[in-house]
C-alpha positions as CSV (number, residue, x, y, z in Angstrom):
1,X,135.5,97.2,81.1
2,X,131.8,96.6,82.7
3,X,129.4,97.9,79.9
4,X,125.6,99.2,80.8
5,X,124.7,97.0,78.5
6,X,125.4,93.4,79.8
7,X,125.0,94.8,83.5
8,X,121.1,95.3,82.0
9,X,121.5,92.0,80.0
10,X,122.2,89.9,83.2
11,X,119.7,91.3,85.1
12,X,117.2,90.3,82.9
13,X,117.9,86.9,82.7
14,X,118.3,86.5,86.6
15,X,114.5,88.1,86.6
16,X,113.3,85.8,83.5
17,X,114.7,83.2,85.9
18,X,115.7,80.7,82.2
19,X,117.6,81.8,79.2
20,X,114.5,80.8,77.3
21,X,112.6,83.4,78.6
22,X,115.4,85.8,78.7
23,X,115.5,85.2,74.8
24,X,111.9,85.8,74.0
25,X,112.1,89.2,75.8
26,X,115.2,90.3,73.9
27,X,113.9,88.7,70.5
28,X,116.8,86.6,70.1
29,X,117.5,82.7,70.5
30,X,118.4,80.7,73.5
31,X,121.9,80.0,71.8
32,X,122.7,83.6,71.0
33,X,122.1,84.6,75.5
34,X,123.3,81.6,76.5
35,X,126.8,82.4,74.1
36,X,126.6,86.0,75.2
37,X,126.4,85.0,78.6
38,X,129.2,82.5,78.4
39,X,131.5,85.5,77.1
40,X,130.6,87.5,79.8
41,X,131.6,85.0,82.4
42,X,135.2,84.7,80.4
43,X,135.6,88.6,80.2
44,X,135.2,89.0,83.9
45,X,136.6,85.1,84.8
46,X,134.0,83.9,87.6
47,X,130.7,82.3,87.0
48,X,127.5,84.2,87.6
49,X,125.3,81.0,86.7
50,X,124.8,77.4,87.5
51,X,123.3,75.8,85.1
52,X,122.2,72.7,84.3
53,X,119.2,71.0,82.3
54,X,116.4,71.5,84.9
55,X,117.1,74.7,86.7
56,X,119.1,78.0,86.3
57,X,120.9,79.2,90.1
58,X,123.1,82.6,90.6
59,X,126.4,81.6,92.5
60,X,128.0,83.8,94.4
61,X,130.0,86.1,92.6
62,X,126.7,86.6,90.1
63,X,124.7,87.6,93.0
64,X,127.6,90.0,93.7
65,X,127.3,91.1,90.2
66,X,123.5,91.3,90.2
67,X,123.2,93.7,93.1
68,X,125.5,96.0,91.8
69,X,124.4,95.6,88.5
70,X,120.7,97.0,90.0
71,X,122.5,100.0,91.7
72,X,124.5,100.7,88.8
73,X,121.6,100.9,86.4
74,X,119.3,102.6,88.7
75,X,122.0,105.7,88.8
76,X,122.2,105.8,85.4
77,X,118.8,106.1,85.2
78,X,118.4,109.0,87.7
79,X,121.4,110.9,86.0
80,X,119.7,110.9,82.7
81,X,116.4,112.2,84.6
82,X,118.5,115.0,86.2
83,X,120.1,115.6,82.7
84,X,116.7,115.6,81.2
85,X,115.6,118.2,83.7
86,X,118.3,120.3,83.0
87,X,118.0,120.8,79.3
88,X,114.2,121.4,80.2
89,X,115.3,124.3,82.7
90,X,117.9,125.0,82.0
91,X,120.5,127.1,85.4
92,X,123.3,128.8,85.7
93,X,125.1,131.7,83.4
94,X,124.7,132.3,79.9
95,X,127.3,134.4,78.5
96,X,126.8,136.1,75.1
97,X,128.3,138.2,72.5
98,X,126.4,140.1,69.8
99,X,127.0,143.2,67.3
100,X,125.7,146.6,68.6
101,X,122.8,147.1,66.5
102,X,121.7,144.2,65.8
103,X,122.3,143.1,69.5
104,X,120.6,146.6,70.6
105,X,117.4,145.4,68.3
106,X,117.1,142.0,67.6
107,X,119.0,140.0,70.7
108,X,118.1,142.1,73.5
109,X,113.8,141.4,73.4
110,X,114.8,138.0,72.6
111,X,116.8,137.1,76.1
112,X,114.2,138.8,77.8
113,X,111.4,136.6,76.6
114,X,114.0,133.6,77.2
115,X,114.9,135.1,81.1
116,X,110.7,135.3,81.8
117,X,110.5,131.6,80.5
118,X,113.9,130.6,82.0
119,X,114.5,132.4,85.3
120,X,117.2,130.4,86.8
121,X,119.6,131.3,83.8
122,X,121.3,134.5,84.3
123,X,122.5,136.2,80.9
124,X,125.3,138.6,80.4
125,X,124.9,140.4,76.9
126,X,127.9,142.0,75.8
127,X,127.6,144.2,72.5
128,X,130.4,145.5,70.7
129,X,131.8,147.1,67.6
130,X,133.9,143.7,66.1
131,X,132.9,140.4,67.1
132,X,135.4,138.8,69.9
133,X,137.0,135.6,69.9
134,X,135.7,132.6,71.2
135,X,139.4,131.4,72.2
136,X,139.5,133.4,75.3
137,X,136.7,131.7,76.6
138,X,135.1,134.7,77.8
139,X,131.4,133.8,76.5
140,X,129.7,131.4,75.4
141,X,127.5,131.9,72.4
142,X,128.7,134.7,69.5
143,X,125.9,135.9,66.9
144,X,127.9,136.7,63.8
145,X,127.3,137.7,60.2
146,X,128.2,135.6,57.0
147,X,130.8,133.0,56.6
148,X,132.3,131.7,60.2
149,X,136.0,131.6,59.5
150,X,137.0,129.5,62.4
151,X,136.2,125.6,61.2
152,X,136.8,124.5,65.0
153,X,133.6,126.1,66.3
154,X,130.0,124.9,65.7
155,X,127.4,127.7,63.9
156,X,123.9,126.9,64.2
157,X,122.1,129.0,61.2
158,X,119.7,131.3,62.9
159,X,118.5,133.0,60.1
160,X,118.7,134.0,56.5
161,X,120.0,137.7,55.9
162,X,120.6,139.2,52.5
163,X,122.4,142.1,51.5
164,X,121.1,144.8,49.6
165,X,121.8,147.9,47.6
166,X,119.4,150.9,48.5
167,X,119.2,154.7,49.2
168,X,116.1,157.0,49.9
169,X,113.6,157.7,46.8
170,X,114.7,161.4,46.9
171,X,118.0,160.6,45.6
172,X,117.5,158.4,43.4
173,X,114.4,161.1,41.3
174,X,117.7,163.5,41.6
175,X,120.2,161.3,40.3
176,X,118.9,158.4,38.7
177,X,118.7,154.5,39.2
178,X,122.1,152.4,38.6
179,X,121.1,149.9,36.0
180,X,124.7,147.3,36.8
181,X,127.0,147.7,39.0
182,X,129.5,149.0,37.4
183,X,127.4,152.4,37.3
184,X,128.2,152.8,40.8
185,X,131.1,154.5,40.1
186,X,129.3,157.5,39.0
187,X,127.0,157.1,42.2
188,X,127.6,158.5,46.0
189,X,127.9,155.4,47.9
190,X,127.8,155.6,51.7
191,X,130.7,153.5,52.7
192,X,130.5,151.2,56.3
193,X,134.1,150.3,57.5
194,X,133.0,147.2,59.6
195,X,134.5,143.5,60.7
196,X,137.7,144.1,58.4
197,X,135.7,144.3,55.3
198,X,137.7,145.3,52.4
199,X,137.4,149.3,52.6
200,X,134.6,150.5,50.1
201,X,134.8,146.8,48.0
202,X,131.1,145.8,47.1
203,X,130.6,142.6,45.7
204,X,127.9,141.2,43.1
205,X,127.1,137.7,41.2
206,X,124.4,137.3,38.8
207,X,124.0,133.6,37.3
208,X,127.5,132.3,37.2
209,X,129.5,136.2,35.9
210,X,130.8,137.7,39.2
211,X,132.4,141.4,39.8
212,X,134.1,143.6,42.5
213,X,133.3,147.0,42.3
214,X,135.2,149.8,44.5
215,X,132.8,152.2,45.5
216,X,133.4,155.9,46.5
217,X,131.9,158.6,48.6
218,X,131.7,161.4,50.4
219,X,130.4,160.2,53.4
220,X,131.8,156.5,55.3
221,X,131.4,155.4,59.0
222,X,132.2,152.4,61.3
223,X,129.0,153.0,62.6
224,X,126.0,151.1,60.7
225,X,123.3,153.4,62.6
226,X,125.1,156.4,61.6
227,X,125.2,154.9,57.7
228,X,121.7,154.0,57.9
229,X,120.9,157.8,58.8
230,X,122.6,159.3,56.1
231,X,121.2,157.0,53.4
232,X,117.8,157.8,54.8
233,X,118.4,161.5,54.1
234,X,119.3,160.8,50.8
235,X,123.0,161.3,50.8
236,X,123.4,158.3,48.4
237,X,123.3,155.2,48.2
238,X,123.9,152.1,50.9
239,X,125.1,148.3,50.9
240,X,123.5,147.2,54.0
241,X,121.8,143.6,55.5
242,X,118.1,143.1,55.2
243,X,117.7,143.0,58.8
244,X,118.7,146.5,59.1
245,X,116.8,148.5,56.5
246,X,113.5,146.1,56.9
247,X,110.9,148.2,58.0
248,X,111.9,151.3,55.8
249,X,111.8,149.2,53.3
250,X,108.4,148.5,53.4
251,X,107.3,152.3,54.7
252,X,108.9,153.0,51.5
253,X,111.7,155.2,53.0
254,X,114.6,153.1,51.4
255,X,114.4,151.8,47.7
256,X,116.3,148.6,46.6
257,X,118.2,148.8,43.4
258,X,120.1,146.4,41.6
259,X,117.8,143.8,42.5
260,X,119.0,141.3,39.7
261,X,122.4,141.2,41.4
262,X,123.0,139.4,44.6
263,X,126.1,140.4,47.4
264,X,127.6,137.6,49.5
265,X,125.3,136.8,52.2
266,X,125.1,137.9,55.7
267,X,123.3,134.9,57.1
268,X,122.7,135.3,60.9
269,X,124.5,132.3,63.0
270,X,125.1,131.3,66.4
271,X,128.6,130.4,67.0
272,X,130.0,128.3,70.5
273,X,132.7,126.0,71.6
274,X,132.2,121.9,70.4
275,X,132.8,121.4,74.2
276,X,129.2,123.9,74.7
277,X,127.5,121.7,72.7
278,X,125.6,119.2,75.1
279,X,125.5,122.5,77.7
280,X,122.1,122.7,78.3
281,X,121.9,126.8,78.7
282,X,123.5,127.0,74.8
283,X,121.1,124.0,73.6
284,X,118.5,125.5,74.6
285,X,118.9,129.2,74.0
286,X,120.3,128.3,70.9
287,X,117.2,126.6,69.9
288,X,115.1,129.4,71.5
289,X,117.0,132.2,69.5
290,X,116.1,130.5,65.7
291,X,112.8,129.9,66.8
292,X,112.5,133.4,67.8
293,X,114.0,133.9,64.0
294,X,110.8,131.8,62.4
295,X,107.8,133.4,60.4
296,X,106.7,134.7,57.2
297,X,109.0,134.3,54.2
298,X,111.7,137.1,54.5
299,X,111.8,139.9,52.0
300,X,111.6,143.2,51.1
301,X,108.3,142.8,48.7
302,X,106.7,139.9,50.9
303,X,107.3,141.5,54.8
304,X,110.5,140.3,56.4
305,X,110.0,139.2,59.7
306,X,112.2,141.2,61.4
């Protein structure tokens, strides 16, 4: 098979007009093109050369090969400039899948700043309860939570989301501050049935020690808006990510506790389809989403930048 790279290696010998010069623009000897070019000849079985010790002529069949080698290489070179073009502006639909609040909060200002930058994409934001599956092929991008199960997909790691054990000040000056997590128990803990969780299961590591804890209450919800609400009317306390609770964490309207213990991670990542990869529309948004992600060091002490 013709490769791109001896069409561009012939060429620029027939333009060097000797194998000598041909070398010194390659940075290679005079032996090494003239034993490439030999190969070449025996791969495709014709000469393309006459040569002998004075002068250097193109027979037939290499000015055949020549001219087509021009056209070849100019279309290559015009379909990288269109592909370049498109993964600077990016056209056509974007389809994407987010979780309701999150999607509701964080997603939705960011595809309108991407639309007023890229107006030829057109975006369709679906939000629901439970993340759908990318085998259906009916987006193209998911935004999902903590560990991506599904090793066939590619995640790009958007940003870094902790989370934390907090309830409103009022109820913890009425009934006190859990110390480890085993005190839980004793605790009212607003449960969130979401993404097939394990029912009221909260998990915590501290150096290398681990533990599970089952957690009870009287109040639970599939609903993370509605849990949010009841934890800031001090009904008890919540496990939620730091992306939700943020701001009233810094207004002082939700308290962390338990801050020595960590819960697995809820990192933020973009998931899609190996075959999306080199799309243009997710490259780009992709790219545009984590930047949208960047800025002071997340934290409930230090000013998250949600």
């Amino acid at each position: 098979m013709i490769q791109p790279s001896e069409l561009s290696f012939f060429v620029r010998i027939v333009k060097e007009g000797s194998l000598s010069a041909a070398a010194r623009e390659l940075g290679v000897t005079p032996a090494s093109v003239s034993k490439r070019l030999t190969r070449l000849e025996e791969d495709l079985g014709v000469p393309l050369l006459s040569r002998t010790t004075r002068r250097l002529s193109v027979t037939d069949e290499g000015e055949l090969y020549y001219a087509h080698a021009l056209k070849i290489l100019g279309e290559l070179e015009e379909l990288e400039r269109l592909l370049s073009q498109d993964r600077a502006a990016p056209k056509g639909l974007l389809r994407l899948n987010a979780p309701l609040g999150f999607g509701r909060t964080y997603i939705t200002p960011v595809v309108s700043n991407f639309i007023k930058r890229y107006p030829d994409v057109e975006v369709q934001l679906q939000l629901t309860d439970h993340p759908l599956s990318l085998a259906d092929d009916a987006f193209d991008i998911g935004i999902r939570f903590g560990d991506v199960p599904d090793a066939r997909v590619v995640a790009t790691m958007i940003a870094a989301n902790r989370r934390l054990v907090c309830a409103a000040p009022s109820y913890l000056r009425k009934f006190g501050v859990p110390k480890v997590p085993n005190d839980l128990a004793r605790f009212n803990c607003i449960v969130l049935r979401q993404n097939d969780a394990a029912y009221g299961t909260w998990r915590f590591t501290k150096g290398r020690g681990s533990q599970t804890v089952k957690v009870r209450g009287t109040l639970s919800s599939n609903d993370g808006e509605v849990a949010l609400n009841w934890a800031l009317d001090g009904h008890g306390l919540m496990l939620r990510a730091e992306w939700d609770i943020a701001k009233y964490l810094r207004s002082g309207r939700l308290q962390i506790v338990l801050e020595d213990y960590a819960s697995p991670p809820a990192d933020i990542y973009a998931v899609y389809h190996e075959k999306h990869r080199m799309s243009p529309r997710v490259k780009v948004f992709t790219e545009f989403l984590a930047a949208s992600f960047q800025g002071p060091t997340r934290g409930a002490r230090s000013g998250p930048a949600w």
